[in-house]
C-alpha positions in Angstrom: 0.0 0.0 0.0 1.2 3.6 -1.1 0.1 6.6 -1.3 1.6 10.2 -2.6 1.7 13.7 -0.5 3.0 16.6 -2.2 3.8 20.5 -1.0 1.4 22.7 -1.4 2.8 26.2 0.0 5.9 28.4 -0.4 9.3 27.3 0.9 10.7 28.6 4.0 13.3 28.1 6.4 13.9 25.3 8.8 13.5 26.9 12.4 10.6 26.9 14.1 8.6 29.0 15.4 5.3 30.5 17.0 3.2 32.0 14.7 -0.8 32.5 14.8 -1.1 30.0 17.5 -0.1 27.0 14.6 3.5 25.4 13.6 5.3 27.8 11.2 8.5 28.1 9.7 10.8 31.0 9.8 11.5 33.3 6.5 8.7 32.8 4.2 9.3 33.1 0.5 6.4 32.9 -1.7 6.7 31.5 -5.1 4.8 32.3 -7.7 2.2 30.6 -8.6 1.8 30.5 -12.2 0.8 32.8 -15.2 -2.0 35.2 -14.7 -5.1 35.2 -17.7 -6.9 37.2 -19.3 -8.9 40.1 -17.2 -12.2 38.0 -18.2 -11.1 34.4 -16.9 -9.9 33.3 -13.8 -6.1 32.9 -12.9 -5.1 29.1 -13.7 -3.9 26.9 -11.0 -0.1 26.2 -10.3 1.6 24.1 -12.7 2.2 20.5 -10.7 5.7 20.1 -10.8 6.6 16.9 -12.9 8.3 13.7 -11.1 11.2 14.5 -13.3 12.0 17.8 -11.6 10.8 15.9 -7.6 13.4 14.1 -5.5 11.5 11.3 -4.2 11.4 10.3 -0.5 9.9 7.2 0.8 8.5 7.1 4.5 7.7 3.1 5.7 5.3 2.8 8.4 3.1 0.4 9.4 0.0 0.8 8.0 -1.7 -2.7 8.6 -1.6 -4.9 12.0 -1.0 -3.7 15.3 1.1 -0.7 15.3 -1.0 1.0 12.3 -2.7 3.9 14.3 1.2 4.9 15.3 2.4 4.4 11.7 -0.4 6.7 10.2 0.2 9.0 12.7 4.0 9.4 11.5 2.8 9.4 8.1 0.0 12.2 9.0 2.9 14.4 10.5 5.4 13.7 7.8 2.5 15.4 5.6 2.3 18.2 7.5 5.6 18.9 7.5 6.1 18.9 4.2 2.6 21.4 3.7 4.5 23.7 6.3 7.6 23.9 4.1 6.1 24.2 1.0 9.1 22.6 -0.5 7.9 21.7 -4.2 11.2 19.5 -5.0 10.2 16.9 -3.0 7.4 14.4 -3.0 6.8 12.0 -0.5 5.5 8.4 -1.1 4.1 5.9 2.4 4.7 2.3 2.1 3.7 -0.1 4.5 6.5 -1.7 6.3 3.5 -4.8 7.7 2.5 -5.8 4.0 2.9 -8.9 2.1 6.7 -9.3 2.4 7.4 -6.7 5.4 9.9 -4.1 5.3 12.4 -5.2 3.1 9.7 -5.8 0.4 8.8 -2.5 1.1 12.1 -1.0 0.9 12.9 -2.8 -2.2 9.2 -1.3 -3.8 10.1 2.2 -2.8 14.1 2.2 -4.3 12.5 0.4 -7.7 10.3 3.3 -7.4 12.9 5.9 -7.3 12.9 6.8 -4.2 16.6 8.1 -2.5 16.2 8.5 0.7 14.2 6.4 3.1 12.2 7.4 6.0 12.0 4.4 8.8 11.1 2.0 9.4 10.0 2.2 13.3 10.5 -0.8 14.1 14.1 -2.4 15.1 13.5 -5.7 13.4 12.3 -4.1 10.2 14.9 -1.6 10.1 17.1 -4.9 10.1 14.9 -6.1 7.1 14.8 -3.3 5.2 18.7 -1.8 6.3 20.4 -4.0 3.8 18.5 -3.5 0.9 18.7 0.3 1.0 23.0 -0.3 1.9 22.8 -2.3 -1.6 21.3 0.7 -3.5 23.2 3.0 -1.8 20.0 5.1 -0.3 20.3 6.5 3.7 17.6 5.3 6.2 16.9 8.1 8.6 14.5 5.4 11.1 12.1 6.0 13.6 13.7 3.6 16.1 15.1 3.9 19.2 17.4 0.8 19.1 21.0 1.4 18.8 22.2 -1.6 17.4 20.7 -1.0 14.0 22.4 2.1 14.0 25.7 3.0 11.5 26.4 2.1 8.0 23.9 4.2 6.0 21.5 4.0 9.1 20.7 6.8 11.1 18.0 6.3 13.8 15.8 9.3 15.5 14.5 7.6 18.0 14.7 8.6 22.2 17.5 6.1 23.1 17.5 5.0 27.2 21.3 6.1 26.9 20.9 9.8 26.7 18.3 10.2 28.7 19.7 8.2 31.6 22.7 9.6 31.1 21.3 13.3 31.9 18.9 12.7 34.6 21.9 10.6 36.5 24.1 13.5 35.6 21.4 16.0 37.0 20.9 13.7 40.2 24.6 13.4 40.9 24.9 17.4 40.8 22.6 17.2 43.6 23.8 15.2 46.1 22.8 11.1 44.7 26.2 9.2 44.9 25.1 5.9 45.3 22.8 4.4 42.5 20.8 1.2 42.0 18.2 0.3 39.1 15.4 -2.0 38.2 15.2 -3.0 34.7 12.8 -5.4 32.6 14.2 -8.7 31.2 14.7 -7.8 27.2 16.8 -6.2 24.9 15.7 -2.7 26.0 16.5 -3.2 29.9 19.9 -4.9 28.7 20.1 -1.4 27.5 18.6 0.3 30.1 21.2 -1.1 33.1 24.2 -1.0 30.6 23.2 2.9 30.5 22.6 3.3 34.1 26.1 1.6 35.1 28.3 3.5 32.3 26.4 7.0 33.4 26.9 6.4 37.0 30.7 6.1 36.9 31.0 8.8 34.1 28.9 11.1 36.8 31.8 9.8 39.6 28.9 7.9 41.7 28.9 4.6 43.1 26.5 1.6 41.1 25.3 -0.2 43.7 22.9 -3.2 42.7 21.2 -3.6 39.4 17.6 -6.1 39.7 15.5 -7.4 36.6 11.8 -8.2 36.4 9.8 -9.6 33.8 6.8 -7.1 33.3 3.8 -8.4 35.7 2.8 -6.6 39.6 4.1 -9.4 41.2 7.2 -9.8 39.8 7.6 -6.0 39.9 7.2 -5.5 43.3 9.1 -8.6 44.2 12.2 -6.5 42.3 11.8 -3.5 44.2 11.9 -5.6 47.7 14.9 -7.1 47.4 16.8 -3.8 45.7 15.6 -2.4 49.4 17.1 -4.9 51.1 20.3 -4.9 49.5 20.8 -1.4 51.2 20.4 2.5 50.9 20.9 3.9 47.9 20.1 8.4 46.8 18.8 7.2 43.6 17.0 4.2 41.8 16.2 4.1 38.4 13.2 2.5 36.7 14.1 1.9 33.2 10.2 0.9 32.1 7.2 2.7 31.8 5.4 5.1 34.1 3.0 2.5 34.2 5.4 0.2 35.7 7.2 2.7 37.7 3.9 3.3 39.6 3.8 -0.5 40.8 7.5 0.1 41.5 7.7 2.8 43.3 6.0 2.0 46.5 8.2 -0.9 47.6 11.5 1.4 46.9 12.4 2.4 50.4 11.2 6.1 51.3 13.3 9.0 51.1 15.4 7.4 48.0 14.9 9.5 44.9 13.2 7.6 41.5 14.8 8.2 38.2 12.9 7.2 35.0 13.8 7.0 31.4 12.3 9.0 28.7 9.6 6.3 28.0 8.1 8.2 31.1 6.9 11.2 28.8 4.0 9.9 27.3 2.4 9.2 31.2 0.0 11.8 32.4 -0.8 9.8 35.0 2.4 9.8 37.0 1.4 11.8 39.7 -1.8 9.8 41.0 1.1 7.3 42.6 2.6 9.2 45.7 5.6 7.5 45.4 6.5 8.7 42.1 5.8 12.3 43.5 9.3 14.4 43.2 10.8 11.6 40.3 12.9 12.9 38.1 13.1 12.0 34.3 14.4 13.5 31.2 13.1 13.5 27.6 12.4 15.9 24.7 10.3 19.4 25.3 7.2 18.9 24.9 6.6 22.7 23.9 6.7 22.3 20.4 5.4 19.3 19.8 2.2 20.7 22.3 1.9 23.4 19.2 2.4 20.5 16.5 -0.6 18.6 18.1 -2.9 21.4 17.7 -2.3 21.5 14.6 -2.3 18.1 14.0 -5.5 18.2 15.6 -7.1 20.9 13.2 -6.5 19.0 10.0 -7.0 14.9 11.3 -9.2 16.0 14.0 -7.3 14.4 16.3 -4.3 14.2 18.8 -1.0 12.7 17.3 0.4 10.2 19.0 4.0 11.1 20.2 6.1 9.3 18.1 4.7 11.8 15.5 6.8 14.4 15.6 9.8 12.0 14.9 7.9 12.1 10.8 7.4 15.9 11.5 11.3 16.4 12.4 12.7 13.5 9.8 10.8 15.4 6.6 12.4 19.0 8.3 15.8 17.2 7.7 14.8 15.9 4.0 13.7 19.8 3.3 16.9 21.6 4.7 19.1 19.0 2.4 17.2 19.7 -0.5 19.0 22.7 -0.9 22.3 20.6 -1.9 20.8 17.6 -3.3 20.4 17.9 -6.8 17.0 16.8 -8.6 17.2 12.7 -9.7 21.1 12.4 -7.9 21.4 10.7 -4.7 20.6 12.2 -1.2 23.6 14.2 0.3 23.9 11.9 3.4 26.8 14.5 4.1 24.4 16.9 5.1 22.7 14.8 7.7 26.1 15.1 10.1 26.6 18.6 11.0 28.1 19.8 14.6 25.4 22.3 15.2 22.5 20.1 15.1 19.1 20.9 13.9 15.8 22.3 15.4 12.4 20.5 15.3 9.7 19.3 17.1 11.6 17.6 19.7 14.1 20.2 20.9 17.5 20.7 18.9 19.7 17.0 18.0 22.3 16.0 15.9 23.9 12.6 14.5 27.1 11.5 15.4 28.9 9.3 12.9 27.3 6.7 14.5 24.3 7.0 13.2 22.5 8.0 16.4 20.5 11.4 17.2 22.0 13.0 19.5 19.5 15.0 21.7 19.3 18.1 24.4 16.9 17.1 26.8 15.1 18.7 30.1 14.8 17.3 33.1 11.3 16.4 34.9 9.9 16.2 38.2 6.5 14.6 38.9 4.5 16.2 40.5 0.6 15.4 42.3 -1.0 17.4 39.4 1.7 16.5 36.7 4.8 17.5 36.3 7.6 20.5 35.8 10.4 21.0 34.1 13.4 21.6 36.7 16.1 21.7 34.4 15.5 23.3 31.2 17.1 22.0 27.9 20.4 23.5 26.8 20.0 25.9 23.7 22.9 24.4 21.5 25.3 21.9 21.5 
């Protein structure tokens, strides 16, 4: 399944910012739109640019199964993004990454297609599928995932890794006192993840990693985790490298008076603060300031709210539009462009890939609070 989404407005800048109370982008250039009539008639419509004078982008999603609303949603944003830009030298074409043959069958659909640059997959496993068929036809994947290990190698991945944002609310926690650490972490690749994080950030920080415990994700075996962390001493700071949903069943059997660190999965939890013992957390992820402006938006045209991930289509079609000043109609995408020391604003907040292939991102840090949350450690402005 395919389907095309084309610009519709003037080109502008990459930057966002507030304008109108919608998403807008900075230094607006209007094109014309095409040659005026006669006094009598009416002026004729723009002239659609032809494919030959398009560089064509692919964005693979899931449109079918499971994790379709989320795909669509990405897709839905990567629209807007390119309406917002009004970049006319691009067109973008969906494929579904769940359809007969998965994502390598729809990799190798949207490079016969002449597509040369690939947005996605979300998925790690289909990133996997689909990595090695792009590598072969020498087109960059900019994906959705969050996995580091498909990262590298024409693969660039804009997903919220557990790395960074471990690594800045330990940072934050050690500047305020926290010495000795502990975590609980799921069984599963992203808990591997989470711990290895949590251990290399506490002894970058200069703190002390004092016992690491694993769960597999029911409330027994959850609460059973959190009892014998306690009783394997005192720690100034445990981290719960899972959801909010299973840092609230955490939480209460982590001894009192011990601060609770989550990971940036936390973000997406409005209900944090109904669980007392999650009250005065600390997490990091993204601002959520622009992408709060990107929903209403979002909003107004689908009629209704994105789901987070969103903005990761929003912010991967930004990219695509700021290369397209160096990246010549029908020639392959400037995968140069992509790795630039001063990053790049979006939705999420300003990031950056290193040459490993993974987004490197300025987060804030947030404490939970009974009504929600607040931001006690604001984002840096540049790199």
């Amino acid at each position: 399944m395919a389907f095309s989404l084309d610009g519709r407005q003037a080109r502008r800048a990459f930057l966002l910012v507030l304008a109108g109370g919608a998403l807008t982008l900075a230094g607006c250039q209007t094109r014309p739109g095409g040659p005026v009539g006669p006094e009598t008639g009416p002026t004729p419509p723009p002239v659609k640019p032809s494919e030959t004078q398009r560089n064509m982008v692919a964005v693979i999603v899931p449109l079918t199964g499971g994790d379709a609303a989320v795909g669509q949603s990405i897709a839905n944003a990567a629209n807007l993004a390119l309406l917002d830009t009004g970049e006319k030298s691009i067109r973008i074409t969906v494929y579904d990454s769940a359809g007969p043959g998965g994502a390598a069958a729809a990799a190798s659909r949207a490079i016969g297609e002449g597509n040369k640059l690939i947005l996605g997959p979300l998925l790690a496993d289909d990133v996997r599928a689909a990595a090695p068929v792009a590598r072969a036809a020498g087109v960059p994947v900019i994906a959705f995932s969050n996995d580091e290990g498909v990262a590298g190698n024409g693969v660039y991945i804009m997903g919220f890794t557990p790395d960074q944002s471990i690594g800045r609310v330990v940072t934050y926690a050690r500047g305020r006192g926290a010495s000795r650490f502990a975590a609980l972490v799921p069984t599963g690749l992203y808990g591997q993840r989470a711990a290895q994080s949590m251990i290399g950030a506490v002894r970058k920080a200069g703190g002390t990693m004092g016992a690491v415990e694993t769960f597999n994700r029911t409330p027994a075996a959850v609460t059973a985790a959190a009892r014998r962390l306690s009783a394997k001493g005192n720690f100034d700071a445990v981290l719960v490298g899972d959801s909010g949903r299973i840092a609230a069943v955490a939480a209460p059997g982590i001894k009192t008076g011990t601060r609770v660190l989550g990971t940036e999965l936390w973000a997406s939890d409005n209900a944090l603060g109904k669980t007392a013992a999650l009250r005065g957390a600390w997490y990091a992820a993204p601002t959520d300031v622009q992408f709060d402006k990107l929903t209403a938006r979002y909003r107004a045209r689908y009629g209704r709210a994105p789901f987070r991930l969103a903005s990761l289509g929003y912010d991967a079609v930004l990219l695509a539009v700021r290369s397209a000043r160096s990246w010549p109609t029908g020639k392959a995408f400037p995968a140069k462009s992509l790795v630039d020391p001063d990053g790049f604003a979006g939705v999420d907040g300003s990031f950056r890939f290193g040459r490993d292939g993974i987004a490197d991102r300025l987060l804030e840090v947030r404490q939970v609070t009974a009504t929600g949350e607040t931001t006690v450690s604001p984002a840096a402005n540049r790199f």
